[in-house]
C-alpha positions as CSV (number, residue, x, y, z in Angstrom):
1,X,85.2,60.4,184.1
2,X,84.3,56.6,184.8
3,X,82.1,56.6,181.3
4,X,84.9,59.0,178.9
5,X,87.4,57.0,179.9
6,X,85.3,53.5,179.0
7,X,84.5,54.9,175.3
8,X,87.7,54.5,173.8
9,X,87.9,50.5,174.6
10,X,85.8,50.4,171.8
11,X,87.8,50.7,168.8
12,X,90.4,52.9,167.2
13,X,89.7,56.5,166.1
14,X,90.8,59.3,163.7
15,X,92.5,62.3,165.1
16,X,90.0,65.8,164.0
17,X,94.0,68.0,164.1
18,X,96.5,65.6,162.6
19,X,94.5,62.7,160.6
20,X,96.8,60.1,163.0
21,X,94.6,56.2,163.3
22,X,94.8,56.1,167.1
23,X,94.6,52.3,168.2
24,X,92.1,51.3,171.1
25,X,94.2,52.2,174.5
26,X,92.5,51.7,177.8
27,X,92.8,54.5,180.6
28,X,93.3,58.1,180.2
29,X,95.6,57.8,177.5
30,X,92.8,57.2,175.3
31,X,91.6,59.8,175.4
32,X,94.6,62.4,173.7
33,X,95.8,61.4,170.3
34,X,99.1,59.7,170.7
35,X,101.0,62.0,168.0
36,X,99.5,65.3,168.4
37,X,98.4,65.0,172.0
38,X,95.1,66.4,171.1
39,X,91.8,65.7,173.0
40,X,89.4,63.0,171.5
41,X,86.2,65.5,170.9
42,X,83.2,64.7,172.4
43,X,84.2,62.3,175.4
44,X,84.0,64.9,178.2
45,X,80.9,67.2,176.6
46,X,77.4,67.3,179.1
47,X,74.7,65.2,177.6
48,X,72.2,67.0,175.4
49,X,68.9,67.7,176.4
50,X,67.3,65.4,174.5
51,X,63.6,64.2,174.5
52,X,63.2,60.4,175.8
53,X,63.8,58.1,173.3
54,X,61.5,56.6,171.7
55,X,59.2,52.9,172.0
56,X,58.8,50.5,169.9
57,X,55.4,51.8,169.6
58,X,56.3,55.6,168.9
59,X,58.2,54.6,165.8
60,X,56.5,54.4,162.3
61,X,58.7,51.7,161.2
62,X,57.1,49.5,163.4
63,X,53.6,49.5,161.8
64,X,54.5,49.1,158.3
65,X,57.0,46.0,159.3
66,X,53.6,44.8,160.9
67,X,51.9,45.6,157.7
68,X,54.3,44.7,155.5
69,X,54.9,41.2,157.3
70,X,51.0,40.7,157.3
71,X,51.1,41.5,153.4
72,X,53.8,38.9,153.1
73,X,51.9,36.3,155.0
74,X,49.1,37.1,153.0
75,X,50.6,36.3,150.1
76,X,52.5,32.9,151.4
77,X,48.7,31.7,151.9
78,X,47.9,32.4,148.4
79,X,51.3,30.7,147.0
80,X,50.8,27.4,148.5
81,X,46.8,27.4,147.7
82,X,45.9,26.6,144.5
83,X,42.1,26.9,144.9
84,X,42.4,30.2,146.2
85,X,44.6,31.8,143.4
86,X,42.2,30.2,141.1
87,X,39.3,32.0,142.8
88,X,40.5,35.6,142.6
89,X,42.6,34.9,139.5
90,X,46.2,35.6,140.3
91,X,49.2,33.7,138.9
92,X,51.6,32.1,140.9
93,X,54.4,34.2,139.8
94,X,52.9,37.5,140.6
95,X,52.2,36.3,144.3
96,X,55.7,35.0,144.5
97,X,57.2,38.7,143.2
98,X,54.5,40.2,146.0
99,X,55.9,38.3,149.0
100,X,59.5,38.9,148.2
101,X,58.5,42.4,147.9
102,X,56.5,43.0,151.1
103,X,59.3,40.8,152.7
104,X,61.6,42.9,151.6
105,X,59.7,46.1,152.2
106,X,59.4,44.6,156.4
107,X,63.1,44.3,156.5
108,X,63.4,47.9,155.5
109,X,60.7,49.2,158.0
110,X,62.1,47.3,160.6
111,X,65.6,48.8,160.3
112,X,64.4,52.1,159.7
113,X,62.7,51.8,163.3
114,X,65.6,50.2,164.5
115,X,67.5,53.2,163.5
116,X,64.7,56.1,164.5
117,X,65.4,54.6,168.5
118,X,68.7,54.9,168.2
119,X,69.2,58.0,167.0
120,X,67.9,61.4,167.5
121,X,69.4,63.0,164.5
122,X,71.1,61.7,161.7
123,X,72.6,65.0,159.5
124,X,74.7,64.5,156.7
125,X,75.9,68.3,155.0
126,X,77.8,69.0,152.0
127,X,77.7,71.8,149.5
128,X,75.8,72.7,146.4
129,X,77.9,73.0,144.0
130,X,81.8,73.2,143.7
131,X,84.1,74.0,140.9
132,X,86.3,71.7,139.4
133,X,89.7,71.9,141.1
134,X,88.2,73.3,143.9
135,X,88.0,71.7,147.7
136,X,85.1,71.2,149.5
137,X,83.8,70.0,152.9
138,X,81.5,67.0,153.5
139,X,80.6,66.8,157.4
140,X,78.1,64.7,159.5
141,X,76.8,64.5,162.5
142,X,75.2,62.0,164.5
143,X,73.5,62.0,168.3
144,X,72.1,58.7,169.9
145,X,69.9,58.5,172.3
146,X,71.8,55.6,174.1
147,X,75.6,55.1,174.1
148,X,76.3,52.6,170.9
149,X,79.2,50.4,170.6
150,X,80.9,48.6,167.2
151,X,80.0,52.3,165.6
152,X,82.2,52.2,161.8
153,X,81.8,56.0,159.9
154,X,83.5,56.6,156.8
155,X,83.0,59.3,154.1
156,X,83.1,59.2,150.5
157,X,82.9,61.1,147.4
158,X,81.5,58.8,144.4
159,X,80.8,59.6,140.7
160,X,77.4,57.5,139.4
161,X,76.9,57.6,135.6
162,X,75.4,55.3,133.1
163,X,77.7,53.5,130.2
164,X,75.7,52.2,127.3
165,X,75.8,48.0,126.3
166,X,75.0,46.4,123.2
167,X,72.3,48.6,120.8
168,X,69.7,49.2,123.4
169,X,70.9,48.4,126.6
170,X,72.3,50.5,129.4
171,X,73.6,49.6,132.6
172,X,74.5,51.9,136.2
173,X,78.1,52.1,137.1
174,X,79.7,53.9,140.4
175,X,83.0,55.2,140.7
176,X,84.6,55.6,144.1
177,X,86.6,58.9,144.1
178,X,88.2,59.2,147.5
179,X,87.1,57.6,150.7
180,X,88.2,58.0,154.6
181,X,87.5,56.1,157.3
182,X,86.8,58.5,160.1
183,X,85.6,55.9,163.4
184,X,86.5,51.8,163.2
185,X,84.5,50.1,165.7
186,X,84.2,52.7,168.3
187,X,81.6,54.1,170.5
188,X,79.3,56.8,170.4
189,X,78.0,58.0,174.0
190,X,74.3,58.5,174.7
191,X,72.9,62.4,174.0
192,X,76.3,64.0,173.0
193,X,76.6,65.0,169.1
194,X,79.3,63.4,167.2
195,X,80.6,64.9,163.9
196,X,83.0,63.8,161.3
197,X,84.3,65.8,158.4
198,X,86.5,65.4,155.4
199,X,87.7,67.1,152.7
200,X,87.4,66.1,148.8
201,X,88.3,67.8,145.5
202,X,85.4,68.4,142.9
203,X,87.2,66.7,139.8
204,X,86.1,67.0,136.5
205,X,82.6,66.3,135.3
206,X,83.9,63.9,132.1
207,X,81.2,60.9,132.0
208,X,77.7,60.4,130.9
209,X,75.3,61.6,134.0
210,X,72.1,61.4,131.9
211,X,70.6,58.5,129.6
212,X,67.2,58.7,127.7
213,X,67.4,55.0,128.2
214,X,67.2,55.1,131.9
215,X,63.8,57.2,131.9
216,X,62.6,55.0,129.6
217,X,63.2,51.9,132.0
218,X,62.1,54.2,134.7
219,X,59.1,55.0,133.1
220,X,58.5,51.2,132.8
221,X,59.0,50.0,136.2
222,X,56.4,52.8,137.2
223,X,53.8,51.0,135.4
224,X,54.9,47.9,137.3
225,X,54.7,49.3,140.4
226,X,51.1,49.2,140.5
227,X,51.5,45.5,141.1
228,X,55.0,45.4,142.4
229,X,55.4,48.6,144.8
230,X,59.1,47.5,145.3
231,X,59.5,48.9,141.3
232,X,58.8,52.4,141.6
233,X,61.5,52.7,144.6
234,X,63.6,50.9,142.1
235,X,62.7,53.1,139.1
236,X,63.6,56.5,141.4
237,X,67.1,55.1,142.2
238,X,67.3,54.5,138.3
239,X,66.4,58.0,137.7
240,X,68.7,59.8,140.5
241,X,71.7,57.4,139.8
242,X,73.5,60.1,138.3
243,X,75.5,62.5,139.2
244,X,77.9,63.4,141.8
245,X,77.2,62.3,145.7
246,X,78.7,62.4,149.2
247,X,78.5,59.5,150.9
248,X,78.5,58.8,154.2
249,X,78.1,55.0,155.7
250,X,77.6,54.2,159.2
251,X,77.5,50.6,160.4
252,X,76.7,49.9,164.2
253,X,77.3,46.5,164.5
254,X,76.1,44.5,162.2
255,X,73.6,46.8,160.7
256,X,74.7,49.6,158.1
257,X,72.6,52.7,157.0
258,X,74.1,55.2,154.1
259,X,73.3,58.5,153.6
260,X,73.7,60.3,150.4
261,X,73.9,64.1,149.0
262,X,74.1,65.3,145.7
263,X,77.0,67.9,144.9
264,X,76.6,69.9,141.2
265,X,80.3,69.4,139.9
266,X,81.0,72.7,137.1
267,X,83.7,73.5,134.8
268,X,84.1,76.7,133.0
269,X,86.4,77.1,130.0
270,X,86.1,77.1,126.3
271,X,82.6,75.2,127.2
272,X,80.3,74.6,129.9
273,X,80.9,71.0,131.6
274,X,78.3,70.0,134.6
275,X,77.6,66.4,136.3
């Protein structure tokens, strides 16, 4: 009782019955939602039976931050030597783009691992398809290994297209549809599952999810990332920016991690409209 009672100093929380934004309260009154009276879900569940988590070493993240950090090292040596860039014949601005690159690269493997030891499973869920006009669900769950404080969880439902500029130029945009908040500096406890759901409404599939001009940019950062590997993650985003997504974002702490799933928006009527 000791340890459901202690997670709801953490931060306020959303009621799964009546959608109330419970404030913090210490004791057992924390653990019922103050307008509904019903129980904060997941507080008094057994722990899972999870497998240990995992080390440092037992992570793949770890190794390419090593790698990626040796890479970036590498390639600080080269920026500041002049005799060895002349040697193998590589400008300084192509060694500058590699060590931002690999730095950036080992800041990304190192969160990842950071987030493969706290949690066992990450699942985000949402549907296929939906109709426009129609509801839909979009639910998540997550189970740490270790109880987390400063936990923030919030769904959305975005629309991504592209919008043309000037004679050839093209540029990304993102529209946020509806968003909720679901968990505000709270706690998760170690081995239980945790799930959040919301509802959205599919709207209707009006804007430009396609561009030829974004393969063709695609295209070219692929070429580029046989010297800069940090393009061709760029030129996939560029490619799967359209399109309807759920969106979930959780933040423990300082550090935040979103999750993303595509849902195929359809109307029916005199035509066929699809995004």
């Amino acid at each position: 009782m000791t340890e459901a009672i202690s997670t709801v100093k953490g931060g306020s929380w959303l009621c799964p019955e009546c959608g109330h934004d419970n404030p913090p309260r210490e004791g057992v009154s924390g653990l019922v939602c103050e307008s509904c009276g019903v129980a904060r879900r997941g507080v008094m569940e057994e722990p899972l039976d999870l497998p240990a988590r995992p080390s440092w070493a037992e992570v793949p993240g770890t190794w390419y931050t090593v790698g990626w950090t040796l890479m970036a090292l590498l390639g600080a040596v080269l920026l500041f030597s002049d005799p060895t860039r002349q040697a193998v014949g590589i400008g300084r601005t192509w060694v500058l783009f590699e060590v931002l690159g690999a730095t950036y690269a080992a800041g990304s493997s190192f969160l990842a691992a950071l987030w493969d030891r706290w949690f066992n499973e990450i699942e985000l869920t949402a549907p296929e398809r939906a109709r426009t006009g129609d509801a839909f669900t979009v639910e998540l769950k997550l189970v740490p290994y270790v109880r987390l404080d400063g936990v923030s969880v919030s769904l959305s439902f975005l629309d991504r297209f592209y919008e043309r500029s000037g004679d050839a130029g093209m540029t990304t945009r993102t529209q946020r549809l509806a968003h909720h908040v679901l968990l505000g500096g709270g706690t998760l406890l170690g081995r239980r599952e945790a799930s959040f759901a919301a509802t959205f409404l599919a709207p209707f599939p009006a804007r430009r999810h396609t561009d030829i001009r974004a393969e063709i940019a695609a295209d070219v950062l692929d070429v580029l990332g046989f010297v800069l590997p940090a393009a061709r993650w760029n030129a996939a985003n560029l490619r799967e920016h359209g399109g309807f997504v759920a969106e979930a974002v959780v933040s423990v702490s300082w550090v935040p991690r979103r999750l993303v799933k595509r849902v195929f928006v359809y109307y029916i009527g005199d035509a066929v409209h699809m995004g």
